[in-house]
mmCIF file of the N, C-alpha and C atoms, coordinates in Angstrom:
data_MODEL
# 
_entry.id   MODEL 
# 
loop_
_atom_site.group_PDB 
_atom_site.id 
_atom_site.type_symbol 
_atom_site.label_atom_id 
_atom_site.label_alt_id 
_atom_site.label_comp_id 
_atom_site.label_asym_id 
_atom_site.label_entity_id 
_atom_site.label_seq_id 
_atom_site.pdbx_PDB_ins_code 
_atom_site.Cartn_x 
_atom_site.Cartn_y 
_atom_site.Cartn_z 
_atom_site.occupancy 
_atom_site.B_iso_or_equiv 
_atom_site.pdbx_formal_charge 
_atom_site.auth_seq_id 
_atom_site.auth_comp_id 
_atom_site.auth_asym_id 
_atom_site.auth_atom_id 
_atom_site.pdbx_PDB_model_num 
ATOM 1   N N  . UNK A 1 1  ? 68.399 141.473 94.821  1.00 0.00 ? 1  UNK A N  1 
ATOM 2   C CA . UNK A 1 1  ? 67.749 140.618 95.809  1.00 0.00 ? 1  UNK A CA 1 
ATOM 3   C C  . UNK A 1 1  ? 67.595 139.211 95.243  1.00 0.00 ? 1  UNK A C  1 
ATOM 4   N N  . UNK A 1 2  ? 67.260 138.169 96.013  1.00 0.00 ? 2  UNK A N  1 
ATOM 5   C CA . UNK A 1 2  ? 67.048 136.744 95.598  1.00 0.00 ? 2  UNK A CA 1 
ATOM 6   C C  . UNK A 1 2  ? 66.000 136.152 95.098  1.00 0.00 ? 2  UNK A C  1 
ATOM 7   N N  . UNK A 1 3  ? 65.732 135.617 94.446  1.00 0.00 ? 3  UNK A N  1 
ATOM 8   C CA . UNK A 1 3  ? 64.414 134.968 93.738  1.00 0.00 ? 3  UNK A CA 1 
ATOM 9   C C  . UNK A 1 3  ? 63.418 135.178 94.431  1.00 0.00 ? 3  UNK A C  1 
ATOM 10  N N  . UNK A 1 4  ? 63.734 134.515 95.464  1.00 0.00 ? 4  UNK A N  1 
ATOM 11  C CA . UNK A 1 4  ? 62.535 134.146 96.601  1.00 0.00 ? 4  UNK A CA 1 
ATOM 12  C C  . UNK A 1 4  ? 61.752 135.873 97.545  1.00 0.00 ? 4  UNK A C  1 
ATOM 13  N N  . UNK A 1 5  ? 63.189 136.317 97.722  1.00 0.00 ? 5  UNK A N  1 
ATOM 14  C CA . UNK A 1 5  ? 62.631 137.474 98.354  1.00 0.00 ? 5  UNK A CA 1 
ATOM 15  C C  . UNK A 1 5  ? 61.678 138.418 97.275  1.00 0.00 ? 5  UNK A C  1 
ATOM 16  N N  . UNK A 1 6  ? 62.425 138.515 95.975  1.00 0.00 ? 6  UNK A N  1 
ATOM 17  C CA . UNK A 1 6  ? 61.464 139.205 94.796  1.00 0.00 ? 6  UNK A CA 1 
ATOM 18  C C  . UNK A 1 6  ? 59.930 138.958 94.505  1.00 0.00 ? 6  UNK A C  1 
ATOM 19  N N  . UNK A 1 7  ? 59.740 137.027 94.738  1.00 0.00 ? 7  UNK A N  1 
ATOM 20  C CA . UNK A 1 7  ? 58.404 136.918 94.315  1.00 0.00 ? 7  UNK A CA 1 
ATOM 21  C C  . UNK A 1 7  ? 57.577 137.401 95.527  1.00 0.00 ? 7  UNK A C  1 
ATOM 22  N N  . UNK A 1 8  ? 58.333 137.074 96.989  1.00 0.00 ? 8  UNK A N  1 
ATOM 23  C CA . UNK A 1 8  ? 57.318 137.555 98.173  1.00 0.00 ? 8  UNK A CA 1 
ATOM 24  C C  . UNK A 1 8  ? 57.044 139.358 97.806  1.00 0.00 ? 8  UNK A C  1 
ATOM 25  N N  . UNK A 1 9  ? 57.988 139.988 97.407  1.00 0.00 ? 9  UNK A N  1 
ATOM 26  C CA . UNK A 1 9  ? 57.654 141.576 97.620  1.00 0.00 ? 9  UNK A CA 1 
ATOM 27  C C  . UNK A 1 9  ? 56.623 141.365 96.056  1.00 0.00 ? 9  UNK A C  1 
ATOM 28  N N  . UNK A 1 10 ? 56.995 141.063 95.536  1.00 0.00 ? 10 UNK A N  1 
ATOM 29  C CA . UNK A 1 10 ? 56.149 141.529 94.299  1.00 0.00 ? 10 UNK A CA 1 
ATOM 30  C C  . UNK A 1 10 ? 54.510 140.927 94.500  1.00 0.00 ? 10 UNK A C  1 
ATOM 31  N N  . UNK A 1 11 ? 54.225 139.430 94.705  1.00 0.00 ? 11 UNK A N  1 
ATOM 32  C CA . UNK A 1 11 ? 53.388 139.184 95.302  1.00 0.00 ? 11 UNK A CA 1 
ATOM 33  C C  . UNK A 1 11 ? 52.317 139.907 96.116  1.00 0.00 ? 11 UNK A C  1 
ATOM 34  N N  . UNK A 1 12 ? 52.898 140.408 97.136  1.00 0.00 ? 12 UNK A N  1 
ATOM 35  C CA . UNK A 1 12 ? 52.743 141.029 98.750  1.00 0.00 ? 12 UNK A CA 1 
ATOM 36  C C  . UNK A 1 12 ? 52.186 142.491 97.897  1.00 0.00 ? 12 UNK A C  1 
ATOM 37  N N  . UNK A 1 13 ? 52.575 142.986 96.971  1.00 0.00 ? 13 UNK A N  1 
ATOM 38  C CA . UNK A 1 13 ? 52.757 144.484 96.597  1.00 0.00 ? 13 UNK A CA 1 
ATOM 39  C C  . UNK A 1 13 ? 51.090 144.238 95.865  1.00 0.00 ? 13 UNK A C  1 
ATOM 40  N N  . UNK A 1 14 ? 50.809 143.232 95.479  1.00 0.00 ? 14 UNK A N  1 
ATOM 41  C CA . UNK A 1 14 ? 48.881 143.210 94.833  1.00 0.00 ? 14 UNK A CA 1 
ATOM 42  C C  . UNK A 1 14 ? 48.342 142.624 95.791  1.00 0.00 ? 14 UNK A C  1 
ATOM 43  N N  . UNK A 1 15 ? 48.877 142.768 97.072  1.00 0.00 ? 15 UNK A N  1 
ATOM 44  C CA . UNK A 1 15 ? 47.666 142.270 98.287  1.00 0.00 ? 15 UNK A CA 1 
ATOM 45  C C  . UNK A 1 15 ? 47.068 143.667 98.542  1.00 0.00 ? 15 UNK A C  1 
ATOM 46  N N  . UNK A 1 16 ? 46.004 143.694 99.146  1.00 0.00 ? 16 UNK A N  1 
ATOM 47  C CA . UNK A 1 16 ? 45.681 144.776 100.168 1.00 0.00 ? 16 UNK A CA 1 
ATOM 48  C C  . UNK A 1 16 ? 46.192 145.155 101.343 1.00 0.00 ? 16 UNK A C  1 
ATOM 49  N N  . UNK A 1 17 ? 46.466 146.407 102.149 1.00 0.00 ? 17 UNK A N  1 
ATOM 50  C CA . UNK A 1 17 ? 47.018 146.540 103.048 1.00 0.00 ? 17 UNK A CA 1 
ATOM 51  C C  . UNK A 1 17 ? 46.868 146.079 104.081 1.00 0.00 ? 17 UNK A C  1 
ATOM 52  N N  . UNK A 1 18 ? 45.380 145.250 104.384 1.00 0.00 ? 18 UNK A N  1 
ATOM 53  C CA . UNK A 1 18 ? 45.090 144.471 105.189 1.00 0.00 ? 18 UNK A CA 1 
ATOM 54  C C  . UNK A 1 18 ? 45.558 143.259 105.324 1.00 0.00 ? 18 UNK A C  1 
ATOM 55  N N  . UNK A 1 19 ? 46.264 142.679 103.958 1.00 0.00 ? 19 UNK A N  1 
ATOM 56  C CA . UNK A 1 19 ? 45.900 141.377 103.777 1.00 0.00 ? 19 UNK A CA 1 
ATOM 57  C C  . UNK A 1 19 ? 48.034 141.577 104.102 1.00 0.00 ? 19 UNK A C  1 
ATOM 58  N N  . UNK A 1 20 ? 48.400 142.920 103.519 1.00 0.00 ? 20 UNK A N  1 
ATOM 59  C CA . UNK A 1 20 ? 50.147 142.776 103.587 1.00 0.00 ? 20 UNK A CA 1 
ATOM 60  C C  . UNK A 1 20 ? 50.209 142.981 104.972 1.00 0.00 ? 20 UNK A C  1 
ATOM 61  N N  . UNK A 1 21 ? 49.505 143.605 105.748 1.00 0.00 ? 21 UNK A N  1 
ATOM 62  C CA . UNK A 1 21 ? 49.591 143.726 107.093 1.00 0.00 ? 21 UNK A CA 1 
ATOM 63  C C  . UNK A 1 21 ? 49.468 142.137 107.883 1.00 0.00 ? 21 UNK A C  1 
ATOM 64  N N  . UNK A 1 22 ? 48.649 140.960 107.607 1.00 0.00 ? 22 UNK A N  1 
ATOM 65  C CA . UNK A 1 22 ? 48.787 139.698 107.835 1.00 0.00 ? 22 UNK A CA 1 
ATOM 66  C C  . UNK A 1 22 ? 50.096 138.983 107.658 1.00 0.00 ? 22 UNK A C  1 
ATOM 67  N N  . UNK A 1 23 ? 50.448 139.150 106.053 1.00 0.00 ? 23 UNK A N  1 
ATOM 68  C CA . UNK A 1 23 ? 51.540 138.546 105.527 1.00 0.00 ? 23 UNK A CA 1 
ATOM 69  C C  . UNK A 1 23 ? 52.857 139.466 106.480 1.00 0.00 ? 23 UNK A C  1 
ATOM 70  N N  . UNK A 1 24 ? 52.556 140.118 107.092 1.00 0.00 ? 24 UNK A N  1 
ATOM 71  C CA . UNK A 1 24 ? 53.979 140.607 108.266 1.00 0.00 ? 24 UNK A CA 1 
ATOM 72  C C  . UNK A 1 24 ? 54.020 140.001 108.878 1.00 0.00 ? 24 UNK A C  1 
ATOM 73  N N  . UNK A 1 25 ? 52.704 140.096 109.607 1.00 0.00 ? 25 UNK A N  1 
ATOM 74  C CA . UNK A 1 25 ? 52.223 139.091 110.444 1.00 0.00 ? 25 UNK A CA 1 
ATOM 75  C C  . UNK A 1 25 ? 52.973 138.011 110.923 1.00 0.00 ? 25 UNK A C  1 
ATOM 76  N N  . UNK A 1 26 ? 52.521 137.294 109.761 1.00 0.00 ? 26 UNK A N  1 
ATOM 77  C CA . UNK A 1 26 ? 53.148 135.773 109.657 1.00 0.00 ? 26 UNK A CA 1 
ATOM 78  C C  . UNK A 1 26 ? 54.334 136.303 109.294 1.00 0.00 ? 26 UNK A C  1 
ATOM 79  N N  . UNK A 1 27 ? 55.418 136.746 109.010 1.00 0.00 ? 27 UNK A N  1 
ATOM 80  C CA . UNK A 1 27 ? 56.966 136.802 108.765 1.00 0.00 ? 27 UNK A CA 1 
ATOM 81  C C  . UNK A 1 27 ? 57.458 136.670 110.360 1.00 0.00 ? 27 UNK A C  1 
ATOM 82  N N  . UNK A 1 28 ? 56.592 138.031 110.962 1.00 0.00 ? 28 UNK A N  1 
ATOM 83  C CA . UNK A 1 28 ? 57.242 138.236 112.706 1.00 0.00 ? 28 UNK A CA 1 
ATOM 84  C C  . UNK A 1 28 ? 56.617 136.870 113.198 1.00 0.00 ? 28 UNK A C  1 
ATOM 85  N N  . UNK A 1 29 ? 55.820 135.609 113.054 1.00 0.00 ? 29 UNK A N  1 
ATOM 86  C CA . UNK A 1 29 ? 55.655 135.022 113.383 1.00 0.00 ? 29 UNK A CA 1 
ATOM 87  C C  . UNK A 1 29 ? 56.342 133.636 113.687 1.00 0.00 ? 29 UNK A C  1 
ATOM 88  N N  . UNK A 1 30 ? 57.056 133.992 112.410 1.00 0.00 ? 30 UNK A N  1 
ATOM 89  C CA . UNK A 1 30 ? 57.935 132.828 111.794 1.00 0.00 ? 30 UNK A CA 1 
ATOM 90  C C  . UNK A 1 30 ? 59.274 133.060 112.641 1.00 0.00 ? 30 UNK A C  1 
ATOM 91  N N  . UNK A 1 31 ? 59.944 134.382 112.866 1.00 0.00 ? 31 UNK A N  1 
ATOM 92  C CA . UNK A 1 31 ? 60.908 135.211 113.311 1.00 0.00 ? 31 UNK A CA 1 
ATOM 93  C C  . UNK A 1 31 ? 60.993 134.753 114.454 1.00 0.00 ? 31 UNK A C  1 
ATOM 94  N N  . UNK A 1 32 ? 59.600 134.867 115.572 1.00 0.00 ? 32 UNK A N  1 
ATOM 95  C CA . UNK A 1 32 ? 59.103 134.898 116.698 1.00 0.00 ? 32 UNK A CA 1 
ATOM 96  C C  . UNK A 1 32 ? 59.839 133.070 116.789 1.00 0.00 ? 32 UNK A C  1 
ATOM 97  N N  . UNK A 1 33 ? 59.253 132.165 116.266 1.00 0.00 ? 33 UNK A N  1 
ATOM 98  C CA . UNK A 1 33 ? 59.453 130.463 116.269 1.00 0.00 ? 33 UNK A CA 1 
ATOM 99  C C  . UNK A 1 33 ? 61.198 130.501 116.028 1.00 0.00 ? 33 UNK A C  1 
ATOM 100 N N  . UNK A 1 34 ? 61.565 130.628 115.281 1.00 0.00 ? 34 UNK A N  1 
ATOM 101 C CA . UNK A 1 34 ? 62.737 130.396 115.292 1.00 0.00 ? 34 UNK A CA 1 
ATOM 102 C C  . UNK A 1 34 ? 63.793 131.004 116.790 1.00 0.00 ? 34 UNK A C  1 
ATOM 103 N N  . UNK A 1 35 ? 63.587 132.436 117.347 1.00 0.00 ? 35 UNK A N  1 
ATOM 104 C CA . UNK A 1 35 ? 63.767 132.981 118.243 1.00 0.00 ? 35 UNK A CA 1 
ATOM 105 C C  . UNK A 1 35 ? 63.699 132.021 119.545 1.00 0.00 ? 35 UNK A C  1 
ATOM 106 N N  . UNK A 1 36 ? 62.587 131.523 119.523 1.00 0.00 ? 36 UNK A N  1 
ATOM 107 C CA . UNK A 1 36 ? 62.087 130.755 120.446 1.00 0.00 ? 36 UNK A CA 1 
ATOM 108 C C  . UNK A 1 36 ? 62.682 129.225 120.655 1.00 0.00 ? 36 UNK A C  1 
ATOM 109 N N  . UNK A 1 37 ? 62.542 128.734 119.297 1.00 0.00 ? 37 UNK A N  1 
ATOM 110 C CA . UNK A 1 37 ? 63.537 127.333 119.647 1.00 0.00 ? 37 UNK A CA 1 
ATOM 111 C C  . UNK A 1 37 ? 64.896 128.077 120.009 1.00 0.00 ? 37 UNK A C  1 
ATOM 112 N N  . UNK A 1 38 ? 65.453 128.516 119.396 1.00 0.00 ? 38 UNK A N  1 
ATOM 113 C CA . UNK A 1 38 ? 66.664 128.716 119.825 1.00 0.00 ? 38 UNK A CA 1 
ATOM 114 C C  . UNK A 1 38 ? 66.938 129.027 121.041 1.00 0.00 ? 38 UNK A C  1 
ATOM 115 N N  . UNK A 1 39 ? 65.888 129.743 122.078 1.00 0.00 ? 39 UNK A N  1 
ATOM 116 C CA . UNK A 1 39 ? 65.690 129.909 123.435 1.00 0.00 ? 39 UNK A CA 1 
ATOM 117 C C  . UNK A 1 39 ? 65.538 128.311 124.517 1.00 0.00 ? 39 UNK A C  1 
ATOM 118 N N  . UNK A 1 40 ? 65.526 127.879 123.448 1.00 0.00 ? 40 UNK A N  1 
ATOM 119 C CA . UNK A 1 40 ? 64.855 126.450 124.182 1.00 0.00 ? 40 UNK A CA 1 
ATOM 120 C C  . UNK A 1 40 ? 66.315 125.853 124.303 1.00 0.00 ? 40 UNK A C  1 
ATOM 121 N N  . UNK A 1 41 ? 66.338 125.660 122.922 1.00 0.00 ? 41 UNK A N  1 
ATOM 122 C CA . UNK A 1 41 ? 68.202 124.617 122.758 1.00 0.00 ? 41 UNK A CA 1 
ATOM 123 C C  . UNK A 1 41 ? 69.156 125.405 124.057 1.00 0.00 ? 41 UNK A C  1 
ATOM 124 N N  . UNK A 1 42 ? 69.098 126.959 124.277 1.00 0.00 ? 42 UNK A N  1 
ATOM 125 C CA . UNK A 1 42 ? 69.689 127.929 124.897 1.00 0.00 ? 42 UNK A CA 1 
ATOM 126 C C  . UNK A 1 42 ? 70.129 127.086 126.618 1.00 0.00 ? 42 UNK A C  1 
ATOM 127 N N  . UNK A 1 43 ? 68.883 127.051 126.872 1.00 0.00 ? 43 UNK A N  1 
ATOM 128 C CA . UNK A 1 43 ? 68.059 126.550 128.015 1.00 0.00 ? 43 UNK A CA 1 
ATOM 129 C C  . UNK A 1 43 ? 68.546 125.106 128.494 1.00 0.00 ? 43 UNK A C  1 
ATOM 130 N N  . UNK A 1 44 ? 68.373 124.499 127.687 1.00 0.00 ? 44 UNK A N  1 
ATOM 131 C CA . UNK A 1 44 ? 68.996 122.972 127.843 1.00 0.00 ? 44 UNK A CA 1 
ATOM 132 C C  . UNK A 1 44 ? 70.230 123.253 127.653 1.00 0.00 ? 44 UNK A C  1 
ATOM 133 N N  . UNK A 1 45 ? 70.673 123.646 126.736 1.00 0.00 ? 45 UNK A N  1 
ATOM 134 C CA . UNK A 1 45 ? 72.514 123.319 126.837 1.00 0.00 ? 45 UNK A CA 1 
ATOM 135 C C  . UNK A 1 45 ? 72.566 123.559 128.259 1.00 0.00 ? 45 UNK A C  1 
ATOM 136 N N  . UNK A 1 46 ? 74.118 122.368 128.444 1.00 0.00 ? 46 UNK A N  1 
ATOM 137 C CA . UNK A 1 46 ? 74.257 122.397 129.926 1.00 0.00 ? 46 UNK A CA 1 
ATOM 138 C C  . UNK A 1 46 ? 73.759 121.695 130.713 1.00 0.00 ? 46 UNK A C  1 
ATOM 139 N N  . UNK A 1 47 ? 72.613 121.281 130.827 1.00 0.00 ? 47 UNK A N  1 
ATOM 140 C CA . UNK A 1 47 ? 72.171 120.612 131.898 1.00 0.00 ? 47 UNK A CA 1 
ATOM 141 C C  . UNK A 1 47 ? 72.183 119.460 131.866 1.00 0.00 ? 47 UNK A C  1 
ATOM 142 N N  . UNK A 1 48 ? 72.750 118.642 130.990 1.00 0.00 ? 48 UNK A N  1 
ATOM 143 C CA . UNK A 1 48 ? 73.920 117.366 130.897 1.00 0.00 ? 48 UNK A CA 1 
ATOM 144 C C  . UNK A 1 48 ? 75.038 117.528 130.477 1.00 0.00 ? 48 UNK A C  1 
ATOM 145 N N  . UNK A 1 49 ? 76.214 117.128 130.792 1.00 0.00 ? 49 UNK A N  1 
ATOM 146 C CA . UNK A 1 49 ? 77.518 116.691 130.494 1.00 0.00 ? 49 UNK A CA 1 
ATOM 147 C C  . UNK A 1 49 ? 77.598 116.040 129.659 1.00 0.00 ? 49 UNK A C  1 
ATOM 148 N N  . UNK A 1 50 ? 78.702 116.224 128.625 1.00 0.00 ? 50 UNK A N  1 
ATOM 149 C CA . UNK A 1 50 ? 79.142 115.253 127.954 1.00 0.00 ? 50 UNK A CA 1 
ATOM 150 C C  . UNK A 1 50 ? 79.524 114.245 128.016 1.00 0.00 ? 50 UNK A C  1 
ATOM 151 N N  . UNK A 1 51 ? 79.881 113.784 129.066 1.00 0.00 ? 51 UNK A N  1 
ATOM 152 C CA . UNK A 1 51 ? 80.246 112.668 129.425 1.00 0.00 ? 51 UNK A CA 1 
ATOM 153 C C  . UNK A 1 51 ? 79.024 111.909 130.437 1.00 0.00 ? 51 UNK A C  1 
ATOM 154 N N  . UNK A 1 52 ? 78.040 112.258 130.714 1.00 0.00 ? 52 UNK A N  1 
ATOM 155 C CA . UNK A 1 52 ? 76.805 112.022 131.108 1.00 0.00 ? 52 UNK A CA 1 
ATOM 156 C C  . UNK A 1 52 ? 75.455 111.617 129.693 1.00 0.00 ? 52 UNK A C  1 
ATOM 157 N N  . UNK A 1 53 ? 75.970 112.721 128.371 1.00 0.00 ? 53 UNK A N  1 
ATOM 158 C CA . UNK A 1 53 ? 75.415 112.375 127.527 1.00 0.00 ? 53 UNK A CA 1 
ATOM 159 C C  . UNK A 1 53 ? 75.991 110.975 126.883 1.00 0.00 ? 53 UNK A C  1 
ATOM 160 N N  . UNK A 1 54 ? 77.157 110.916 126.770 1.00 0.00 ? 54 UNK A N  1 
ATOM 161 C CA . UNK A 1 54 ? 77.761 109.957 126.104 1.00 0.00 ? 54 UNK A CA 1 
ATOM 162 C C  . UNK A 1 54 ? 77.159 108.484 127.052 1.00 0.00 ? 54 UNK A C  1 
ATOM 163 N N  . UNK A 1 55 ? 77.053 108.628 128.306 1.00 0.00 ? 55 UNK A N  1 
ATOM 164 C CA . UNK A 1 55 ? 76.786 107.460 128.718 1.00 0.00 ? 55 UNK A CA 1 
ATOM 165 C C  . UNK A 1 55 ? 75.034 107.082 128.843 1.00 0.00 ? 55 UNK A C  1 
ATOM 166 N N  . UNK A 1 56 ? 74.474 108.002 128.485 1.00 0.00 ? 56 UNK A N  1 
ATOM 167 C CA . UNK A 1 56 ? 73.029 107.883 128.424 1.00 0.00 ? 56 UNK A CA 1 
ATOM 168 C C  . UNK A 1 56 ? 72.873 107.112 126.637 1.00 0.00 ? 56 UNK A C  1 
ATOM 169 N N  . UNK A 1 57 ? 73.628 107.700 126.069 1.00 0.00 ? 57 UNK A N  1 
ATOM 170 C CA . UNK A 1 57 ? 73.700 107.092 124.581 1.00 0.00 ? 57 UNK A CA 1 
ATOM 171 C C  . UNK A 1 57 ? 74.232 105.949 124.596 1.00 0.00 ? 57 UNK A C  1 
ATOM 172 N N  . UNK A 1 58 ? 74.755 105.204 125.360 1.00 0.00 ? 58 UNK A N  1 
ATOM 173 C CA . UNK A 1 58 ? 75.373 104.397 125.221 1.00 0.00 ? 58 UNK A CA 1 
ATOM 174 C C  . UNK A 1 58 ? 74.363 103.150 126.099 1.00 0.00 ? 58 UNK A C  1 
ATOM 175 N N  . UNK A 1 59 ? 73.900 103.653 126.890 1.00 0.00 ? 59 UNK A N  1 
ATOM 176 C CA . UNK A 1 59 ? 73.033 103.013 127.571 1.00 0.00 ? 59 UNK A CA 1 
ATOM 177 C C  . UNK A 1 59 ? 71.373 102.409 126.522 1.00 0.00 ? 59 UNK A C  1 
ATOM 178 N N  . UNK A 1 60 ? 71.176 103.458 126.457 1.00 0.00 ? 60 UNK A N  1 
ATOM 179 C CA . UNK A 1 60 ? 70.210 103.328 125.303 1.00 0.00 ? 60 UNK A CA 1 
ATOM 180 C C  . UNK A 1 60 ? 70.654 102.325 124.081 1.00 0.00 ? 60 UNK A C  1 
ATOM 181 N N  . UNK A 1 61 ? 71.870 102.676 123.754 1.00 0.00 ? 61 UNK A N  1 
ATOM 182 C CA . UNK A 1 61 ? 72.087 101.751 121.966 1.00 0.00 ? 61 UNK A CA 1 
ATOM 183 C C  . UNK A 1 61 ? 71.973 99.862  123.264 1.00 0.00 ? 61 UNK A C  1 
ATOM 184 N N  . UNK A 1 62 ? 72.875 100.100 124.547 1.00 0.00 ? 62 UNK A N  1 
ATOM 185 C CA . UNK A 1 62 ? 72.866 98.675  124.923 1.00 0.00 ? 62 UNK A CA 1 
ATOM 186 C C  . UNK A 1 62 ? 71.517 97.974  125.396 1.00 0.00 ? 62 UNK A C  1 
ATOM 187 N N  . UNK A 1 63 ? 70.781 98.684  125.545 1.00 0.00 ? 63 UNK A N  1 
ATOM 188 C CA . UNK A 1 63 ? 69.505 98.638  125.842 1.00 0.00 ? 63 UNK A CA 1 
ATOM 189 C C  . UNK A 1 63 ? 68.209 98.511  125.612 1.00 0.00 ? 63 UNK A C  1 
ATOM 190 N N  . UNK A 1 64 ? 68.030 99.699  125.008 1.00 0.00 ? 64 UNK A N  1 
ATOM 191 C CA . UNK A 1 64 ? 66.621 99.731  124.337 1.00 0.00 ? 64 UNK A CA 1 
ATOM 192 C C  . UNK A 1 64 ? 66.602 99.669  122.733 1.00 0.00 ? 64 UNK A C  1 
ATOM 193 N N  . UNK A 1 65 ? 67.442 99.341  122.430 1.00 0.00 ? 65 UNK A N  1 
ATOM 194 C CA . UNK A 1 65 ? 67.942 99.376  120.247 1.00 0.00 ? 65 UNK A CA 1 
ATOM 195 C C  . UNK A 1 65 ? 67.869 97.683  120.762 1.00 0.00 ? 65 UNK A C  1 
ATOM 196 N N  . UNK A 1 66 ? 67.079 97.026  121.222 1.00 0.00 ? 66 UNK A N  1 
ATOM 197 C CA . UNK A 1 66 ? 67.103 95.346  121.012 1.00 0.00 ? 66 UNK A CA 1 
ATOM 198 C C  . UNK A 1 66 ? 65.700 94.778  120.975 1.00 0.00 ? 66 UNK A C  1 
ATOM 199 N N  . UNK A 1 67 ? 65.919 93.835  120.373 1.00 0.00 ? 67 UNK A N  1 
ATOM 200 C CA . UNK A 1 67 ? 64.523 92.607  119.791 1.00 0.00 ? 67 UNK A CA 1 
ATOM 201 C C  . UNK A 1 67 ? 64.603 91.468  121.151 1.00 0.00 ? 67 UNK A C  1 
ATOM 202 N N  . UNK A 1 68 ? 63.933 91.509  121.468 1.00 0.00 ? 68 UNK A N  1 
ATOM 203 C CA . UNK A 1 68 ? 64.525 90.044  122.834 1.00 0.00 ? 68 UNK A CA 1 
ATOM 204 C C  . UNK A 1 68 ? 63.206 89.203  122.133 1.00 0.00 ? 68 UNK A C  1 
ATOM 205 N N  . UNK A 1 69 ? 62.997 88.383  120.862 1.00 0.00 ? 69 UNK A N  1 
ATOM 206 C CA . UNK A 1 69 ? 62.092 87.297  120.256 1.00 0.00 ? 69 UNK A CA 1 
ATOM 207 C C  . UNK A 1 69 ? 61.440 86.632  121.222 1.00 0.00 ? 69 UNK A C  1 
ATOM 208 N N  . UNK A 1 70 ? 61.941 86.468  122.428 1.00 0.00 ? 70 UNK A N  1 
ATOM 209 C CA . UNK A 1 70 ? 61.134 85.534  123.052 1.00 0.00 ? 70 UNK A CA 1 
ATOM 210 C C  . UNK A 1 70 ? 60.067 86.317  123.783 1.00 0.00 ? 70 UNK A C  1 
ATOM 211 N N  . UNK A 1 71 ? 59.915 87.474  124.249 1.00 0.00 ? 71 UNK A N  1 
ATOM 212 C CA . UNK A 1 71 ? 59.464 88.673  124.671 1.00 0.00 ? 71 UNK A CA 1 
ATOM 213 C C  . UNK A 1 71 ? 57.750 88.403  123.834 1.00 0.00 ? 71 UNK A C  1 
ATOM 214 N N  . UNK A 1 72 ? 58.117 88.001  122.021 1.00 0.00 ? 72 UNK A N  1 
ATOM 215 C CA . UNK A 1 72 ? 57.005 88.163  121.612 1.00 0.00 ? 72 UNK A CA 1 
ATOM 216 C C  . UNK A 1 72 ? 55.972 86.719  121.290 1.00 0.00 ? 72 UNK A C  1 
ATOM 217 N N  . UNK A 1 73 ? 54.747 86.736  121.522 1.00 0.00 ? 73 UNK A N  1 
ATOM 218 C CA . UNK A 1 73 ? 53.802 85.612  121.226 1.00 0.00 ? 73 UNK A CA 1 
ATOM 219 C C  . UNK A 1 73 ? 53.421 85.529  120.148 1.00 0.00 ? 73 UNK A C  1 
ATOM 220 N N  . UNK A 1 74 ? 53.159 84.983  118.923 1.00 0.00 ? 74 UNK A N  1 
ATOM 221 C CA . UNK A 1 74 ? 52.023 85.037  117.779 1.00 0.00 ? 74 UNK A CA 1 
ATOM 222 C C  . UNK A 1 74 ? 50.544 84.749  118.041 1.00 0.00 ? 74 UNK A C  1 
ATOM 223 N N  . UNK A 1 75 ? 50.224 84.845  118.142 1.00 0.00 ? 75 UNK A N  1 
ATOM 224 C CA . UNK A 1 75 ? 48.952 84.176  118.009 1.00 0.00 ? 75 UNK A CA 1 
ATOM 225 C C  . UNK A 1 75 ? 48.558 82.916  117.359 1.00 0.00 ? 75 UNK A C  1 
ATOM 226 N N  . UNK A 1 76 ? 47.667 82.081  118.089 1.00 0.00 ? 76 UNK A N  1 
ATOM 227 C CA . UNK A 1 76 ? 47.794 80.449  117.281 1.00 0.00 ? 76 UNK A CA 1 
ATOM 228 C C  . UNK A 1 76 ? 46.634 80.656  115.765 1.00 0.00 ? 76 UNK A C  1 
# 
C-alpha cells in the first residue's frame, strides 16, 4: 500500500471505534463531494456550444479585460 494510505490505517487503528466510525465518516464525505461536483460539471456540459463558448470568451477578453483611465477620478 502507499505511504499515505498506511499512515491513515495505522493512525485510524488507535482511534476508538467511535472516533474510526467518524473518520469513515468523513472519507464517504469526501467521496460524497467529489461525486457531486462531478454531477455538476455533468449537468452543465452542453448547455453551451463551443462555438457559443468561444464567442463569449472572446467577448469578455474584448471587453471586460480593459482599464478605460478616464472612467477613473483621484481625489484632489
Amino acid at each position: 500500500m502507499g505511504k499515505i494510505l498506511d499512515e491513515i490505517l495505522q493512525s485510524s487503528s488507535e482511534l476508538t471505534p467511535d472516533n474510526q466510525q467518524k473518520v469513515l465518516g468523513y472519507i464517504h464525505s469526501l467521496k460524497n463531494d467529489l461525486s457531486e461536483s462531478s454531477k455538476t460539471v455533468t449537468v452543465l456540459s452542453g448547455l453551451i456550444s463551443e462555438a457559443d463558448a468561444k464567442e463569449l470568451t472572446q467577448i469578455i477578453e474584448q471587453h471586460c479585460e480593459q482599464v478605460h483611465a478616464a472612467d477613473w477620478t483621484l481625489p484632489s
